[in-house]
DONUDO-419318 format. One record per residue (C-alpha): residue in one letter; x, y, z. Coordinates in Angstrom, 2 decimals. Each point is the difference from the previous one (the first is absolute). Layout:
// residues N
ATOM:a:X:Y:Z
...
This chain:
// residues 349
ATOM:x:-3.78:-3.08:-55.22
ATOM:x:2.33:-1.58:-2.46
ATOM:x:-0.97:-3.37:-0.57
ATOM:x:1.54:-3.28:-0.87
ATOM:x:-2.63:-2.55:1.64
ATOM:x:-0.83:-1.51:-3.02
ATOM:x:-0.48:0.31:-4.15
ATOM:x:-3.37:0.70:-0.19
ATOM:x:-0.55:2.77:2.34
ATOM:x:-0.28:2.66:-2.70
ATOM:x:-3.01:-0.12:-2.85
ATOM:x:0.94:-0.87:-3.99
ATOM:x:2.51:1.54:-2.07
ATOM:x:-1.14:3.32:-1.32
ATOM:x:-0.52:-1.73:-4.30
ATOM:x:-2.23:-2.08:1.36
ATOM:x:-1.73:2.32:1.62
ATOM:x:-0.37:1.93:-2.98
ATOM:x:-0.99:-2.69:-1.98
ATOM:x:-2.69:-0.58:2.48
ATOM:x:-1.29:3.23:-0.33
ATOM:x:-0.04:0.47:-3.45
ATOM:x:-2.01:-3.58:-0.51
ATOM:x:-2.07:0.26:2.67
ATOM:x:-3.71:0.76:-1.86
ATOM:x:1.05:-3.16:-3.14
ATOM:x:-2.29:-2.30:0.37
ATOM:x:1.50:-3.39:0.41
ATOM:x:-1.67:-3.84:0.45
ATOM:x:0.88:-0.69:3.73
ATOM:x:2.27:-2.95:1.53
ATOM:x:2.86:0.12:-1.93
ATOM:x:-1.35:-0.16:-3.36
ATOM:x:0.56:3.75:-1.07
ATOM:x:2.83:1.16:-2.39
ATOM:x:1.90:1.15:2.31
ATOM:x:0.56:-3.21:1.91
ATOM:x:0.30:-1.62:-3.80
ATOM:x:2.86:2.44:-0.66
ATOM:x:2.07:-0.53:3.15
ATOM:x:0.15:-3.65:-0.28
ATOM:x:1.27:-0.01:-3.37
ATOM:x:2.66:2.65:1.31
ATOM:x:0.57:-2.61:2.68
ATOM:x:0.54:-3.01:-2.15
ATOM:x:2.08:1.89:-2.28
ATOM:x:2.17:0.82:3.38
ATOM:x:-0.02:-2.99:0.57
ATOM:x:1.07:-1.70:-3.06
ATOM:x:-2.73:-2.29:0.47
ATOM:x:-2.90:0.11:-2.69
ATOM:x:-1.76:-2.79:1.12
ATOM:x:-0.47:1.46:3.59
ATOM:x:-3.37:0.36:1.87
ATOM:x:-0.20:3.26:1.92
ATOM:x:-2.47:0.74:2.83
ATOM:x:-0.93:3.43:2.02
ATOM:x:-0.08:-0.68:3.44
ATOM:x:-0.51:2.46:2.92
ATOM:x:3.02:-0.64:2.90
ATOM:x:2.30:-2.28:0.56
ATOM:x:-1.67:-1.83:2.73
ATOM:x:-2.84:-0.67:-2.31
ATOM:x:2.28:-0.99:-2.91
ATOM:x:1.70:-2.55:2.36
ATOM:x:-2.89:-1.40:0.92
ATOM:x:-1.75:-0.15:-3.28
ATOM:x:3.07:-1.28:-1.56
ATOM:x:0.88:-2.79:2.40
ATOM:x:-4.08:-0.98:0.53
ATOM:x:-0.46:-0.23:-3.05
ATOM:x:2.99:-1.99:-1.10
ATOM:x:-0.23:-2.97:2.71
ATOM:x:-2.51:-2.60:0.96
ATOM:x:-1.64:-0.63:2.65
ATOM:x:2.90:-1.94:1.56
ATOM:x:2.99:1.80:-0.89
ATOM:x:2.05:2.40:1.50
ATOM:x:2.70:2.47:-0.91
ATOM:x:3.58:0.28:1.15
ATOM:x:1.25:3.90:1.21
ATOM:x:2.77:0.87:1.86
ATOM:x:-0.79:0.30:3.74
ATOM:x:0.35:4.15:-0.71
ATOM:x:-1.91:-0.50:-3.38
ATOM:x:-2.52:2.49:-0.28
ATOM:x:-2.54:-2.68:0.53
ATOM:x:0.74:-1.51:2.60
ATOM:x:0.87:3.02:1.94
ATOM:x:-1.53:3.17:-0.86
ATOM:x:-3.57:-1.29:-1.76
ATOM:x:-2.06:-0.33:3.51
ATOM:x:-0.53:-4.01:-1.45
ATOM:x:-1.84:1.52:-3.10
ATOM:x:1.29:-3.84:-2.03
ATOM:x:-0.92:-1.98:2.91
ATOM:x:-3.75:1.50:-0.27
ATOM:x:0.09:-1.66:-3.08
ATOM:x:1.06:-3.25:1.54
ATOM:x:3.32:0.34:-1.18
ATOM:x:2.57:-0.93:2.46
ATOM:x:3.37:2.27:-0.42
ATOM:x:2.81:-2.39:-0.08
ATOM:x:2.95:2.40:1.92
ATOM:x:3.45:-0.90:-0.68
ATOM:x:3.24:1.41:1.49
ATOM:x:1.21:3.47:-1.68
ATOM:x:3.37:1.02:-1.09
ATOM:x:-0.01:3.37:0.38
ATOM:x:-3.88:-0.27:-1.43
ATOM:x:0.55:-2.37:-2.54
ATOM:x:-0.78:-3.52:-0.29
ATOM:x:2.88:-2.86:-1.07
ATOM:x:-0.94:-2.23:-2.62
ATOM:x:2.18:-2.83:1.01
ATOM:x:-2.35:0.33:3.43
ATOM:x:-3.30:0.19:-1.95
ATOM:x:1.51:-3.31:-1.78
ATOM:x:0.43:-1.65:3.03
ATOM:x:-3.48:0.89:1.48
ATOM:x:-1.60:-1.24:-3.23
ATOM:x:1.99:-3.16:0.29
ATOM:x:-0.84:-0.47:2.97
ATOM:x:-3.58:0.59:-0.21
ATOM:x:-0.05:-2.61:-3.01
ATOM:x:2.41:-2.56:2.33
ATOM:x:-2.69:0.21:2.43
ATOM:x:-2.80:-2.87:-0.66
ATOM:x:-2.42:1.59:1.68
ATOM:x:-0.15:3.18:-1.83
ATOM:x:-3.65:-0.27:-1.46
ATOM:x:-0.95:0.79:3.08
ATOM:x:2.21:3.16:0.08
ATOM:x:-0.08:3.49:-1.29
ATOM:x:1.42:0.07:-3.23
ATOM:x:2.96:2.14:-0.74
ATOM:x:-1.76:0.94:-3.47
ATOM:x:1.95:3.69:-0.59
ATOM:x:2.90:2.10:0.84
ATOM:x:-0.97:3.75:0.87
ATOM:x:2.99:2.88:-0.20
ATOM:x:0.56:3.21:0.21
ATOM:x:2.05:2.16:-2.08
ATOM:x:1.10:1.79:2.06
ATOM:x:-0.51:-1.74:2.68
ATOM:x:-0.95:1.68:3.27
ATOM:x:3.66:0.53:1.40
ATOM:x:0.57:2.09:-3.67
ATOM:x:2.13:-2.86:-0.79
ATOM:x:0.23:-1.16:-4.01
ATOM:x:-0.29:-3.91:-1.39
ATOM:x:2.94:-0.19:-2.75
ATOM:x:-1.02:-1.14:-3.30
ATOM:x:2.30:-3.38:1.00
ATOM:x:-2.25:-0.71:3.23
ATOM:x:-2.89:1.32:-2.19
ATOM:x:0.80:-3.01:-2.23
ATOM:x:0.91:-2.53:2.91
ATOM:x:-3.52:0.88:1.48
ATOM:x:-2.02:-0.43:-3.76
ATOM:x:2.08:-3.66:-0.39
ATOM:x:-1.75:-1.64:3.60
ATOM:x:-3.16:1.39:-1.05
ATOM:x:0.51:-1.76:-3.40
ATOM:x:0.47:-2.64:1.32
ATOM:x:-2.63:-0.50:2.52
ATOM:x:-2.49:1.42:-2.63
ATOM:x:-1.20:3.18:2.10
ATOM:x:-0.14:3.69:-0.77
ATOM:x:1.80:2.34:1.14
ATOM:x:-0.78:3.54:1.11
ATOM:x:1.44:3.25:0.07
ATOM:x:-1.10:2.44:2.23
ATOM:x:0.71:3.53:-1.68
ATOM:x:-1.28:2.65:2.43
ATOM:x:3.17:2.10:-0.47
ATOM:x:1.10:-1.90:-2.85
ATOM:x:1.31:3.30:-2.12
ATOM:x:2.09:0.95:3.20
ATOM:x:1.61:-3.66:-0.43
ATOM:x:0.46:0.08:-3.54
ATOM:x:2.02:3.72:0.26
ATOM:x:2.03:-0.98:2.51
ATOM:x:3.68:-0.10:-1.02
ATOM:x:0.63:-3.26:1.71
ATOM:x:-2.37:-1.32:-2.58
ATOM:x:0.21:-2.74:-2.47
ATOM:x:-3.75:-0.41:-1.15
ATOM:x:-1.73:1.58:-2.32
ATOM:x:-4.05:-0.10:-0.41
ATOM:x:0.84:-2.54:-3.02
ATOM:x:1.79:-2.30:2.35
ATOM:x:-2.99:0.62:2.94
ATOM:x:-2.58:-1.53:-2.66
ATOM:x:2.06:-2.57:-1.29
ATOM:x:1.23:-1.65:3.04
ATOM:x:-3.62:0.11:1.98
ATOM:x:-3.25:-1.18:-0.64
ATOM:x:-1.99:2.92:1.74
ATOM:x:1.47:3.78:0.95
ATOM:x:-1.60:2.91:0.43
ATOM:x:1.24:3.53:-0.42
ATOM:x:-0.75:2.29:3.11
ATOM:x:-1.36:3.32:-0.72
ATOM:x:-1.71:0.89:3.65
ATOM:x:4.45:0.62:1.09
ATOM:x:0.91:1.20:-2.78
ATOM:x:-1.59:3.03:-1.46
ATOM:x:-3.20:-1.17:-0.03
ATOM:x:-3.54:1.14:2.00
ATOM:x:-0.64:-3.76:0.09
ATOM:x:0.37:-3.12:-2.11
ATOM:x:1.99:-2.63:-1.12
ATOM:x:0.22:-1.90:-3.08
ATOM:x:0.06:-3.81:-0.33
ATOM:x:2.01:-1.71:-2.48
ATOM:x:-0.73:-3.58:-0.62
ATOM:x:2.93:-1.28:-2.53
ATOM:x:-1.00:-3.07:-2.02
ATOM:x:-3.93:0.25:-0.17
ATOM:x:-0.37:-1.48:3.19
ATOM:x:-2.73:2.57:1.49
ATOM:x:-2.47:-1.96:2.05
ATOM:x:-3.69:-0.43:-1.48
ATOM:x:-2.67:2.60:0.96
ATOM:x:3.20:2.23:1.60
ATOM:x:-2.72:2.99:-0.66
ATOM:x:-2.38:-1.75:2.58
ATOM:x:2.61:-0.99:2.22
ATOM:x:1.23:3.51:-0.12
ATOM:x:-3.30:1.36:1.42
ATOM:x:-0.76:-2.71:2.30
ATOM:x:3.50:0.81:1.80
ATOM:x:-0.65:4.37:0.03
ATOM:x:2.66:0.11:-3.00
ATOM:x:-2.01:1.56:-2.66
ATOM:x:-0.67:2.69:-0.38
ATOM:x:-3.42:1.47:-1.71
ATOM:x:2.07:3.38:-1.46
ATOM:x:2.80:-2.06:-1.52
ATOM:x:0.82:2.68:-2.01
ATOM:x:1.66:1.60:2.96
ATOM:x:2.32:-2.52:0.12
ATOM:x:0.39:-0.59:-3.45
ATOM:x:0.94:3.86:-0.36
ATOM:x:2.79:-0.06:2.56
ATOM:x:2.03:-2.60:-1.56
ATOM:x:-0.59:1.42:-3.40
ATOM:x:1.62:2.97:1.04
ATOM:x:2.95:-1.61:1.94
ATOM:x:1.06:-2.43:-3.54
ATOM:x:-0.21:3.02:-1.66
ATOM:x:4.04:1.10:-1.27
ATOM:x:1.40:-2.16:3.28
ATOM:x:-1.55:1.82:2.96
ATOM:x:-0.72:-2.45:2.22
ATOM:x:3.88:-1.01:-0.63
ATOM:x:1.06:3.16:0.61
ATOM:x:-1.61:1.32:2.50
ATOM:x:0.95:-3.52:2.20
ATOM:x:3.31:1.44:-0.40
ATOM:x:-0.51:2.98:1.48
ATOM:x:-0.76:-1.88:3.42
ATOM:x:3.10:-2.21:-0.25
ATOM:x:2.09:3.29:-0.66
ATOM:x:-1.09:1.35:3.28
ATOM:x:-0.22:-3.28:1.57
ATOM:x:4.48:0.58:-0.72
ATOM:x:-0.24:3.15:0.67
ATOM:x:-1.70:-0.81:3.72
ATOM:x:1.90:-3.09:0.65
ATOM:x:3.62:2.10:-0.40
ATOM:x:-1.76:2.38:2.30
ATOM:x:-0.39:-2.57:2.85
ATOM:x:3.42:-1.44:-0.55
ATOM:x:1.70:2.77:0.18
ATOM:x:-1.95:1.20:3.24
ATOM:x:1.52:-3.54:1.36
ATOM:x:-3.08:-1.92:0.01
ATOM:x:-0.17:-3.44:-0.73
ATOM:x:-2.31:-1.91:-1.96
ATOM:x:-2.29:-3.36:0.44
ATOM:x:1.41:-1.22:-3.16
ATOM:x:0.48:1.52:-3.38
ATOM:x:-1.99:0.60:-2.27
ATOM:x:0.26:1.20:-3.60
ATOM:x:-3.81:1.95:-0.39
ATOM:x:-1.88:1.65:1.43
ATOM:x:-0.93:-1.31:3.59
ATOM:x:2.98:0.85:2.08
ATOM:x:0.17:-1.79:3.41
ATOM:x:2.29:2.16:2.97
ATOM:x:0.72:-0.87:3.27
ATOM:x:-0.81:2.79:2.50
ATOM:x:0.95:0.05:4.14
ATOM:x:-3.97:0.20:1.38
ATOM:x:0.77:3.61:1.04
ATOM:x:0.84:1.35:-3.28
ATOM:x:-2.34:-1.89:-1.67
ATOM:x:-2.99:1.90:2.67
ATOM:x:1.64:3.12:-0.71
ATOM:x:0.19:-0.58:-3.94
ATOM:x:-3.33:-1.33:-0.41
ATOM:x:-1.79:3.34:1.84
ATOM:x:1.49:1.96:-3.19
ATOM:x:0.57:-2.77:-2.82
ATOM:x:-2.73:-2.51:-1.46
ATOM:x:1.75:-3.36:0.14
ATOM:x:-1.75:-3.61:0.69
ATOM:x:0.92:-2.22:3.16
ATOM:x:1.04:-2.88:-1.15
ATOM:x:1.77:-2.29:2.65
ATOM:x:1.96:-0.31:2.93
ATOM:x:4.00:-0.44:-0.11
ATOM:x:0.05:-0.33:3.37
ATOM:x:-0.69:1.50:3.43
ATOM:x:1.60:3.52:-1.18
ATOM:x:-0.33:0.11:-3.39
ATOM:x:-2.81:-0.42:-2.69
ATOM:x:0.17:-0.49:-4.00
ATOM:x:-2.55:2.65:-1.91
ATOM:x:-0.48:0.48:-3.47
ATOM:x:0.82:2.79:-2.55
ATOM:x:-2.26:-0.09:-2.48
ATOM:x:0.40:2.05:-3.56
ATOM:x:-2.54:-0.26:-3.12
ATOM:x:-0.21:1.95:-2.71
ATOM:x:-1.15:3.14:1.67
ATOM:x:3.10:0.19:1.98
ATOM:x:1.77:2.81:-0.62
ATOM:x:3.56:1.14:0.70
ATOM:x:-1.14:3.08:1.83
ATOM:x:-1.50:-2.64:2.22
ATOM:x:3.23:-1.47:0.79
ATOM:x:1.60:2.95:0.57
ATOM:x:-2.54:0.91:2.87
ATOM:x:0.63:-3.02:1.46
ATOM:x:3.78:0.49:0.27
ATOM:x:-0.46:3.32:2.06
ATOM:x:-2.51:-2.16:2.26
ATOM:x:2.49:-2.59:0.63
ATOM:x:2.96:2.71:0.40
ATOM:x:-2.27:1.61:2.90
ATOM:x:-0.41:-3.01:1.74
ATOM:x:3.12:-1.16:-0.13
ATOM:x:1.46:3.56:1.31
ATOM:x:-2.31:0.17:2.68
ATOM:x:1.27:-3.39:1.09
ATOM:x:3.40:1.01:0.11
């Protein structure tokens, strides 16, 4: 069946594969200490522009988000998402088992407004009871964010200025961050990522990767003992060197770059499909997640031959699904798809 559920529903990209392979009997000291995890993070930081930065190996992005925001917040503080932030929506409460309360604030199109996280600090501060509130101690994003939509280096800025000047970190979620970055509607690069946020972390597990992501804290901010509270959380892994290995090979001569391209060429490639099939979309977005609006029977009949996620209802007869691409995606693929659509739609006739 072709398949556009998701980005991760395929294994790793065939070099690191390889490079798996051909390293698999080196010996190599275990959780994260072996060359291999050495060597990416200096690949990383050079990326990043960033020489000072602390990089971690973590195992998923749930567990990254956790660890992350635990680990970064006291015992009375929580952290302001978008109410469709990845955290408060899709995480099954994994940061309010820490005792972390997810502050949800209204989306635009998946973002969050900086002038409205002003005002909620404001009035969190104008309120004279707050010491016996939650505190509103970080900002969590996501880049993209879960709608495929992109923050713009100016609302980037706007975002980094309130958390300036409230004194709290802000963090980047960056589970399909090389699908954001190669999108053409981009204005970011991974230099501008690490200078405007305090913590980001660079997905691997959608793009190209088996599993893994890579933390980047930007001004030597890492928390104390992060190895322990790595392992206390399920983050860390004994076999670093699996991890390590994977994002060696994707900074290695701009893979990880290009092959996030790949998806967003398809991603164009499927979304002209739709349009010109006369199907409308949820909104638009620029990467990879594309969101259409299907009647309910053509979404039944699609979804027998086509892997594509549910994702919520329009209305009594029609339903928004998602299109997702990754860096597996092929053209091929797309091109299968067009002749499924094309039957459908002649049968219907």
């Amino acid at each position: 069946m072709t398949d556009f559920v998701c980005d991760y529903n395929t294994g790793c990209h065939p070099s690191i594969l390889k490079k798996l392979e051909e390293t698999n009997l080196v010996p190599q000291r275990g959780y994260g200490n072996d060359q291999y995890c050495k060597s990416a993070a200096d690949k990383i930081r050079k990326a990043c522009n960033c020489s000072d930065a602390q990089v971690e190996f973590l195992v998923g992005g749930t567990q990254t988000n956790q660890i992350v925001i635990s680990s970064m917040l006291g015992p009375t503080d929580g952290v302001i998402s978008a109410k469709t932030g990845h955290i408060n929506a899709h995480e099954s409460g994994a940061i309010e088992i820490t005792g972390h309360k997810v502050i949800e604030l209204e989306q635009h199109s998946g973002k969050l407004d900086a002038s409205e996280v002003r005002t909620y600090l404001e009035t969190f501060y104008g309120d004279e009871n707050h010491d016996h509130m939650v505190f509103p101690s970080m900002v969590y994003i996501s880049f993209p964010t879960e709608y495929g939509t992109l923050y713009t280096k100016k609302e980037l800025e706007a975002l980094r200025a309130v958390c300036n000047d409230f004194s709290i970190p802000l963090f980047l979620d960056g589970a399909r961050l090389g699908y954001g970055l190669m999108s053409p509607e981009c204005d970011l690069g991974l230099s501008d990522i690490a200078a405007l946020t305090d913590v980001f972390y660079i997905g691997g597990t959608k793009v190209g990767a088996l599993c893994g992501e890579a933390v980047v804290f930007t001004h030597g901010n890492r928390p104390a003992r992060f190895t322990g509270l790595k392992k206390q959380r399920g983050g860390l892994l004994a076999k670093g060197r699996l991890l390590g290995i994977q994002f060696d090979v994707l900074f290695t001569d701009n893979l990880y770059f290009d092959i996030s391209s790949n998806a967003i060429q398809r991603a164009m490639e499927l979304k002209n499909l739709l349009k010109s099939r006369g199907f409308g979309f949820l909104l638009d977005s620029p990467t990879n997640q594309q969101f259409v609006i299907l009647e309910n029977n053509f979404y039944k009949k699609l979804s027998g031959l086509v892997g594509i996620e549910f994702w919520e209802k329009v209305d009594e007869n029609h339903t928004a699904v998602r299109f997702a691409t990754s860096w597996a995606t092929t053209s091929r693929d797309i091109e299968e798809l067009s002749g499924i659509l094309d039957k459908i739609l002649n049968e219907s006739v």
